[in-house]
LOMIKE-807880 format. One line per field, with one value per residue: residue in one letter; residue number from 0; x negated, y, z negated of N, C-alpha, C in turn. Coordinates in steps of 0.2 Angstrom, whole numbers, plus 5000, padded with zeros to 4 digits. Atoms other than C-alpha are relative to their C-alpha. Layout:
<nodes>
aa <- [A/...]
i <- [NUM/...]
n_u <- [X/...]
n_v <- [Y/...]
n_w <- [Z/...]
ca_u <- [X/...]
ca_v <- [Y/...]
ca_w <- [Z/...]
c_u <- [X/...]
c_v <- [Y/...]
c_w <- [Z/...]
</nodes>
This chain:
<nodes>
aa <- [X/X/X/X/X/X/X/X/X/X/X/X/X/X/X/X/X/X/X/X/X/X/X/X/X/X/X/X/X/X/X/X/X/X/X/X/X/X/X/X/X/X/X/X/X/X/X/X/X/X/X/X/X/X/X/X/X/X/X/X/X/X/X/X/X/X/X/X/X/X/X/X/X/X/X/X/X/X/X/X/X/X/X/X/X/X/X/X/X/X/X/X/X/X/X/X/X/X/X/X/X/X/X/X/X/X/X/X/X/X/X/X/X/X/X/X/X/X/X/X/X/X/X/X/X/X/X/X/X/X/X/X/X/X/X/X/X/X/X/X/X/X/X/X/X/X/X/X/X/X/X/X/X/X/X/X/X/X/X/X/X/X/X/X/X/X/X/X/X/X/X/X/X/X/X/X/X/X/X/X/X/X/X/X/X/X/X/X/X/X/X/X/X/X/X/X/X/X/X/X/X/X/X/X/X/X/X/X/X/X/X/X/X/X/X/X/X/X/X/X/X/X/X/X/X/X/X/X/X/X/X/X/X/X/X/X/X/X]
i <- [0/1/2/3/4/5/6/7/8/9/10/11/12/13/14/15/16/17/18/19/20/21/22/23/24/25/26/27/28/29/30/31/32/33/34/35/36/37/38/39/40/41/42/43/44/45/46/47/48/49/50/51/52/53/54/55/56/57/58/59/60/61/62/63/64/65/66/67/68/69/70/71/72/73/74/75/76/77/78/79/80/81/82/83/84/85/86/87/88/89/90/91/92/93/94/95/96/97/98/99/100/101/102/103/104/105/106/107/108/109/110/111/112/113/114/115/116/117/118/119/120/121/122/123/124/125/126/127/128/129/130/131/132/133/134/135/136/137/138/139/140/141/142/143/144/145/146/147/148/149/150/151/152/153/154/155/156/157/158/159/160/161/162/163/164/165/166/167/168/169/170/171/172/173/174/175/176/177/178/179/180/181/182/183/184/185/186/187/188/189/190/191/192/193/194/195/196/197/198/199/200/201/202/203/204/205/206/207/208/209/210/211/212/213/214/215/216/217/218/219/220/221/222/223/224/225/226/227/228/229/230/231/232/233/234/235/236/237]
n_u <- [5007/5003/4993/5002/4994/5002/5007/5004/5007/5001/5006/5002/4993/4995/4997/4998/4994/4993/4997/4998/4999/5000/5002/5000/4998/5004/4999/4998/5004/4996/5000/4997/5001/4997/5007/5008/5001/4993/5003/4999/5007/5003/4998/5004/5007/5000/5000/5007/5004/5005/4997/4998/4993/4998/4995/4994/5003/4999/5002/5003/4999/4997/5007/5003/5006/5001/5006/5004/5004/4999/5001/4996/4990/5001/5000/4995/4994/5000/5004/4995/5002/5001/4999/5004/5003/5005/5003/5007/5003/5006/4999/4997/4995/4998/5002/4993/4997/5004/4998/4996/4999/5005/4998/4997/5005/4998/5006/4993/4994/5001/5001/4991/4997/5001/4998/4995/4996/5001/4996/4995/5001/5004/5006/5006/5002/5006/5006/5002/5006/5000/4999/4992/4998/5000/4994/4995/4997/4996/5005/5001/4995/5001/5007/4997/4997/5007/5006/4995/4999/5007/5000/4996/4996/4993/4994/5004/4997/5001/4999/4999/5005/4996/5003/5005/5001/4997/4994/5001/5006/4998/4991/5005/5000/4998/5001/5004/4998/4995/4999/5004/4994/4996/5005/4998/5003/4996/5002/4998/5004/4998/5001/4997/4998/4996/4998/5006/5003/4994/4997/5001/5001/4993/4995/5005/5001/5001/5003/5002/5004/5002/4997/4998/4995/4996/5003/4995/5000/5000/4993/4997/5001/4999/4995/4999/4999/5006/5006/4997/5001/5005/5004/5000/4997/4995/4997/4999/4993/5000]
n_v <- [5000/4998/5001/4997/5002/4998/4998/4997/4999/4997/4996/5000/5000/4997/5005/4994/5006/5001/5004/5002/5005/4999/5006/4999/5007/4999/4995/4992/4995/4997/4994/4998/4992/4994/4993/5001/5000/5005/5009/5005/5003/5006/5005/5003/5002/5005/5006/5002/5002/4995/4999/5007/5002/5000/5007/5003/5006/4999/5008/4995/5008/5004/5004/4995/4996/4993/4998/5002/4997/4998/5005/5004/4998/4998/5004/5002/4997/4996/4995/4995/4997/4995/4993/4996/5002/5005/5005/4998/4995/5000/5007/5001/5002/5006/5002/4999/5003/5008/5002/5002/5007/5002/5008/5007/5005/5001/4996/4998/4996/4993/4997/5001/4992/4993/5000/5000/4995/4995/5002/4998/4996/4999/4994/5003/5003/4993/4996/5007/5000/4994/5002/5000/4998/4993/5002/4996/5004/5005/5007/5001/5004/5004/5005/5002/5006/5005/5004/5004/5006/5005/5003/5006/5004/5001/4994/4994/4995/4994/4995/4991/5000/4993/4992/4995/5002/4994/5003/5004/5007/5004/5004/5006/5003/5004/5005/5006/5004/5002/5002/5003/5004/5004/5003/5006/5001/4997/4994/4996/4992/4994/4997/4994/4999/5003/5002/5002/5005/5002/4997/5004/5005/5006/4999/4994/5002/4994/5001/4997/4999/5008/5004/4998/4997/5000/5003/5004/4998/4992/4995/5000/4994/4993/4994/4998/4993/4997/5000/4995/4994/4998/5001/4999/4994/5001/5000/5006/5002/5007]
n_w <- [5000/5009/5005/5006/5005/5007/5001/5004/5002/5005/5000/5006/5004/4994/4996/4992/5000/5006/4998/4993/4997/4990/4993/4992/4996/4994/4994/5001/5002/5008/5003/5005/4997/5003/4999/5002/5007/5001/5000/4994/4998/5005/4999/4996/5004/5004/4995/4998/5004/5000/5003/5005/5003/5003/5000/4994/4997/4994/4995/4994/4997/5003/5006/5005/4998/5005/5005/4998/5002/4993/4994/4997/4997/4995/4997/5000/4994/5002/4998/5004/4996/5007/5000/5001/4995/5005/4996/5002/4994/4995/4998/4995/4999/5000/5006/5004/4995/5002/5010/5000/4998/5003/5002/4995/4996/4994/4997/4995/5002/5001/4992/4997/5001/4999/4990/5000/5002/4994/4993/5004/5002/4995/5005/5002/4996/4998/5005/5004/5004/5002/5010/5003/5004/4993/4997/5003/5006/4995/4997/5005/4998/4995/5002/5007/4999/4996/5005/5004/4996/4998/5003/4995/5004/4996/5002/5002/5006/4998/5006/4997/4993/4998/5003/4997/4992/4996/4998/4995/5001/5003/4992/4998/5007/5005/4998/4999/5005/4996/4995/5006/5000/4994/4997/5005/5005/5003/5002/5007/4999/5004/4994/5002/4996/5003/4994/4993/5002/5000/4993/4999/5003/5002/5006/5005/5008/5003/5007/5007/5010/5001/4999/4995/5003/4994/4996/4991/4992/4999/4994/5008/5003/4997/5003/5008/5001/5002/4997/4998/5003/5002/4997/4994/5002/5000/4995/4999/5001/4999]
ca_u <- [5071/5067/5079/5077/5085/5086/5069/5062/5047/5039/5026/5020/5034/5045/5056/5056/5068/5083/5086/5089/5095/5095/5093/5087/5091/5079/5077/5086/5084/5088/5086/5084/5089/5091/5081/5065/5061/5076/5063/5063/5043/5042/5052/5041/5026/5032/5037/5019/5012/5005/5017/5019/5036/5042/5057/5067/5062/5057/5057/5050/5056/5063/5044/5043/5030/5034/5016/5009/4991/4993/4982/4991/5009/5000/4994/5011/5019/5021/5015/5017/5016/5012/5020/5009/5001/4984/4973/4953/4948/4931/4933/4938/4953/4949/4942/4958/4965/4953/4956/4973/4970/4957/4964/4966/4953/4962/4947/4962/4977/4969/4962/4982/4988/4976/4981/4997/4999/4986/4998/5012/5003/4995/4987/4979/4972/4963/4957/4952/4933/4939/4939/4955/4954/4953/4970/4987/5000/5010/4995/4990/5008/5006/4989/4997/5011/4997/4986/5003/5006/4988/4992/5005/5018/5036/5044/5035/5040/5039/5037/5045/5038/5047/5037/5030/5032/5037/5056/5050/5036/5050/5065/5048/5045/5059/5062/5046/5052/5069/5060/5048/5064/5072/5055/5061/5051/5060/5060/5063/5062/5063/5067/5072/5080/5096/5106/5094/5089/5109/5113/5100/5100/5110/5113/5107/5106/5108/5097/5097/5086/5081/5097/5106/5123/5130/5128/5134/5133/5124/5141/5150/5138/5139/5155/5156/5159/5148/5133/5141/5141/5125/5113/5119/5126/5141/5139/5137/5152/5157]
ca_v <- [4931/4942/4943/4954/4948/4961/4969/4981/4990/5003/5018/5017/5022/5030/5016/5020/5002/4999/4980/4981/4969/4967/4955/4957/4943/4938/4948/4963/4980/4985/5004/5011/5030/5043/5057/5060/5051/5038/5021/5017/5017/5008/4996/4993/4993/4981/4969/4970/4969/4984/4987/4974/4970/4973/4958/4951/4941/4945/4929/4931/4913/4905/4905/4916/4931/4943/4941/4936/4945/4957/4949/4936/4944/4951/4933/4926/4939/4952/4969/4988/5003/5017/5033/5047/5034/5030/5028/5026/5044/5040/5025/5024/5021/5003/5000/5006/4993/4977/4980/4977/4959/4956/4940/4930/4919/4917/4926/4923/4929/4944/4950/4945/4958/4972/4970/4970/4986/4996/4991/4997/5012/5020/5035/5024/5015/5032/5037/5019/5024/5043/5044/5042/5056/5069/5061/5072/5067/5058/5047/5044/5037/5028/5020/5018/5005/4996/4992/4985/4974/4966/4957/4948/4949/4941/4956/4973/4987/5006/5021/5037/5034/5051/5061/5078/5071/5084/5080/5073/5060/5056/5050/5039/5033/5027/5019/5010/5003/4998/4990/4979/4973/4968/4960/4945/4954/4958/4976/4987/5004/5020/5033/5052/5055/5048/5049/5043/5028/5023/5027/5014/5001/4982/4986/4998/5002/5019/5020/5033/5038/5019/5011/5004/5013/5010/4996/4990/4993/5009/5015/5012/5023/5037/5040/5037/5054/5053/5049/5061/5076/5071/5065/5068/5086/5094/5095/5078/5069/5052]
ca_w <- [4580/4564/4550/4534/4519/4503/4508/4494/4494/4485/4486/4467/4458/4473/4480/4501/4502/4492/4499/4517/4525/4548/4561/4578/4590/4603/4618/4613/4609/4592/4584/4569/4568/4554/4545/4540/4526/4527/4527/4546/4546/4530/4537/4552/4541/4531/4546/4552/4534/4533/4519/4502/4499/4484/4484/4497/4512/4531/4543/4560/4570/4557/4546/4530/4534/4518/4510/4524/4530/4546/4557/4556/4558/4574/4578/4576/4590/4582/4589/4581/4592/4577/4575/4581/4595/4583/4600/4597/4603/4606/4613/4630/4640/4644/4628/4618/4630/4626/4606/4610/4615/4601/4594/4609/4618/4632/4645/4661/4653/4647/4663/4670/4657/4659/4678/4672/4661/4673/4687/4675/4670/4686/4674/4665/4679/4686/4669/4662/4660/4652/4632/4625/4614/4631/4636/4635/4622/4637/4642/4623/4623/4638/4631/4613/4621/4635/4619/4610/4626/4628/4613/4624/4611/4609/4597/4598/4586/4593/4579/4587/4603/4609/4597/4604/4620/4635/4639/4657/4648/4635/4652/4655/4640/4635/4652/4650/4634/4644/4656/4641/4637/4652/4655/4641/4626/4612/4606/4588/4587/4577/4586/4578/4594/4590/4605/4619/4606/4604/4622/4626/4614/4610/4592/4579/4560/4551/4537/4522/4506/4509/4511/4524/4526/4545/4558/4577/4594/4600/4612/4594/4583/4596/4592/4574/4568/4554/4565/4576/4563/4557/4569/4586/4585/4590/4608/4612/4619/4619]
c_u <- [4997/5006/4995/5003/4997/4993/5001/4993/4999/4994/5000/5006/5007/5002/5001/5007/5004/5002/5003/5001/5003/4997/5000/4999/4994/5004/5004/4995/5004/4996/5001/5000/5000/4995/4994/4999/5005/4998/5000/4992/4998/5001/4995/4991/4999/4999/4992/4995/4996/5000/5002/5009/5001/5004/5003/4996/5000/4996/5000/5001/5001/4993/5002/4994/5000/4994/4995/4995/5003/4998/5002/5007/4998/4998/5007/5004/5003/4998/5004/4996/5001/5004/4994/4993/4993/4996/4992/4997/4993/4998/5004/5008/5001/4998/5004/5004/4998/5002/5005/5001/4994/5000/5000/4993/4999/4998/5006/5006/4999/4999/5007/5002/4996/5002/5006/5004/4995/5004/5008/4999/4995/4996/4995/4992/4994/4996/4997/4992/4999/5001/5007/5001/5001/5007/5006/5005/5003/4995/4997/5008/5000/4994/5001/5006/4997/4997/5007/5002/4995/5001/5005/5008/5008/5005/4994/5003/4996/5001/5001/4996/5001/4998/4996/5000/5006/5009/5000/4997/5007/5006/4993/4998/5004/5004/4996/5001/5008/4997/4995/5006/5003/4994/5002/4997/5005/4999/5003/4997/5003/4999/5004/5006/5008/5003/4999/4999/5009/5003/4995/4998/5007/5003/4995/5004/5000/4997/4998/4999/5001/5005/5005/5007/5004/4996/5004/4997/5000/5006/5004/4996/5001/5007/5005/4999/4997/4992/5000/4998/4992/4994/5001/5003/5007/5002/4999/5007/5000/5000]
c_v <- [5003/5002/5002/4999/5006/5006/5006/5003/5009/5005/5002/5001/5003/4992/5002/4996/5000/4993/5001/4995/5001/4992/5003/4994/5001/5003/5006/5006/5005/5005/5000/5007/5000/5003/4998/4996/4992/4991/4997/4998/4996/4995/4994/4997/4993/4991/4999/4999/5006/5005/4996/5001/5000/4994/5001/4996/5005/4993/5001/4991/4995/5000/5007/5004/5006/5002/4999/5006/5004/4998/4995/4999/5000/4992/4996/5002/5005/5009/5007/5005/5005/5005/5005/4998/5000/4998/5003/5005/5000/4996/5002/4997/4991/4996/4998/4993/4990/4998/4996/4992/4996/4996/4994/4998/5000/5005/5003/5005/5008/5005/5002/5007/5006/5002/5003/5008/5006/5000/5005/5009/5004/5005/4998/4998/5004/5003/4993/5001/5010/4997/5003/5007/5007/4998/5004/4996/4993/4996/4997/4993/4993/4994/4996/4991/4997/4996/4995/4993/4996/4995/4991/4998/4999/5004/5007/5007/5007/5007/5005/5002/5007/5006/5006/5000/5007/4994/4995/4995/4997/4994/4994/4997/4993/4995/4995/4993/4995/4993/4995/4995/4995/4995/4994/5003/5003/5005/5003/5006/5004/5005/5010/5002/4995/4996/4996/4989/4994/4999/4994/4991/4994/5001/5004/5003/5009/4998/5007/5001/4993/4995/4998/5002/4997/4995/4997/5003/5006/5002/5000/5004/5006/5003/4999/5006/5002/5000/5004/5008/5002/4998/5003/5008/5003/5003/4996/4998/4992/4997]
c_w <- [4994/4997/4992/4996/4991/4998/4993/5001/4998/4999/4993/4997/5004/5004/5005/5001/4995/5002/5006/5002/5009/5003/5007/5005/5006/5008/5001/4999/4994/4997/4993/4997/4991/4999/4998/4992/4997/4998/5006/5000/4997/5002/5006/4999/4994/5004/5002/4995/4999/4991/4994/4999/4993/4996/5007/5005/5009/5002/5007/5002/4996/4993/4996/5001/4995/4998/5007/5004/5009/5005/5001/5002/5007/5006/5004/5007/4997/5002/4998/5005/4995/5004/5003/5006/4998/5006/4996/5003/5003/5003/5009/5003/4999/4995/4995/5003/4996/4994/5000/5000/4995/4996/5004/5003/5008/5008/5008/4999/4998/5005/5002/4998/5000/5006/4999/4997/5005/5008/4997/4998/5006/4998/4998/5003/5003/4994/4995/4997/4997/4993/4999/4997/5005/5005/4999/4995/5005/5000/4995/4999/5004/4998/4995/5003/5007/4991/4997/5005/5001/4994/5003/4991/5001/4996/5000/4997/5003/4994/5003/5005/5004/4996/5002/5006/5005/5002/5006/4999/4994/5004/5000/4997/5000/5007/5002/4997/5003/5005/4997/4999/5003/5003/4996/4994/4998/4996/4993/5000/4995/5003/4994/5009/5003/5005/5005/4997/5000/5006/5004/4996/4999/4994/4996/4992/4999/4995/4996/4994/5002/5001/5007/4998/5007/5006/5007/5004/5000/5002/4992/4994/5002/4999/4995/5000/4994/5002/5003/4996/4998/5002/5009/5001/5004/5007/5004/5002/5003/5009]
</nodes>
């Protein structure tokens, strides 16, 4: 479904990419861990446009999308669920919610998915006319990927959906995102949480200082031993 060839890109004179190169197959669920700093967000910022490419190439169902504008990555099927969950705090729950689907026309089908992630999201449901920004981090979460599915997309991209999040809101989290998946859409994530993100994913990418270094089937990075040493620590066991 999308395929990177070579990417490059570049915050003014600091190169974040070095030429990556990935693929993620439809209806999977493909990771991409390391440290801070390593180029997973640029990566996602680039696929959604948010980010100019440098050189190389990102193809999203066969079409060329590297220059292309973000609302219309977003048109395409494309949907990005930010780092840091970016809800509109003075805006409402079901408002945040509406944005989400602000491309589409289709009056039925919108209604279907609100129905569909306040059915999904029973918090939101109860606080749907509360202002977003009066919501805990977990239900910011929570609202951050709702707004990402109203757009009704067929790959959706997750930025360290697990950030901050209490350890009971992250087990819910991320089998929300599990069950996104298993619903037919195809998922990409960036995840700091290394383990958890390999432990549930079909294939995954190590990337550092920009370049990719390591790549296969999560149950096969987890017990690579350099991922092992220096991502997952040393009381992990295979």
């Amino acid at each position: 479904m999308l395929e990177i060839k070579n990417l490059v890109c570049r915050y003014g004179k600091v190169t974040a990419l070095e030429g990556i190169s990935l693929k993620v197959p439809e209806k999977q669920l493909v990771v991409l861990v390391g440290a801070n700093g390593a180029g997973k967000s640029t990566t996602l910022r680039a696929i959604s446009g948010l980010v100019p490419a440098a050189s190389g190439q990102i193809i999203f169902d066969g079409e060329d999308i590297t220059s292309m504008a973000a609302g219309r990555i977003l048109a395409k099927g494309i949907a990005h669920c930010p780092e840091g969950r970016r809800v509109f705090g003075e805006m409402s729950v079901l408002e945040n919610l509406e944005i989400g689907a602000y491309l589409r026309r289709d009056a039925k089908g919108i209604a279907d998915d609100l129905d569909r992630v306040l059915d999904l999201f029973p918090r939101l449901a109860e606080r749907r006319k509360q202002v977003a920004g009066t919501l805990s981090g977990g239900e910011q979460q929570m609202l951050a990927i709702g707004r990402s599915m109203m757009s009704r997309p067929r790959l959706i991209m997750f930025d360290e959906p697990s950030l901050g999040l209490a350890p009971n809101i992250v087990e819910q989290t991320f089998s929300i995102i599990q069950g996104i998946r298993e619903s037919g859409t195809t998922v990409m994530m960036v995840e700091q949480n290394a383990f958890a993100a390999l432990d549930m994913c079909d294939y995954a990418y190590l990337l550092e200082a920009g370049t990719m270094v390591l790549e296969g089937k999560g149950e096969d990075l987890i017990k690579n031993p350099h991922v092992r040493e220096a991502y997952l620590g040393a009381g992990v066991h295979a």
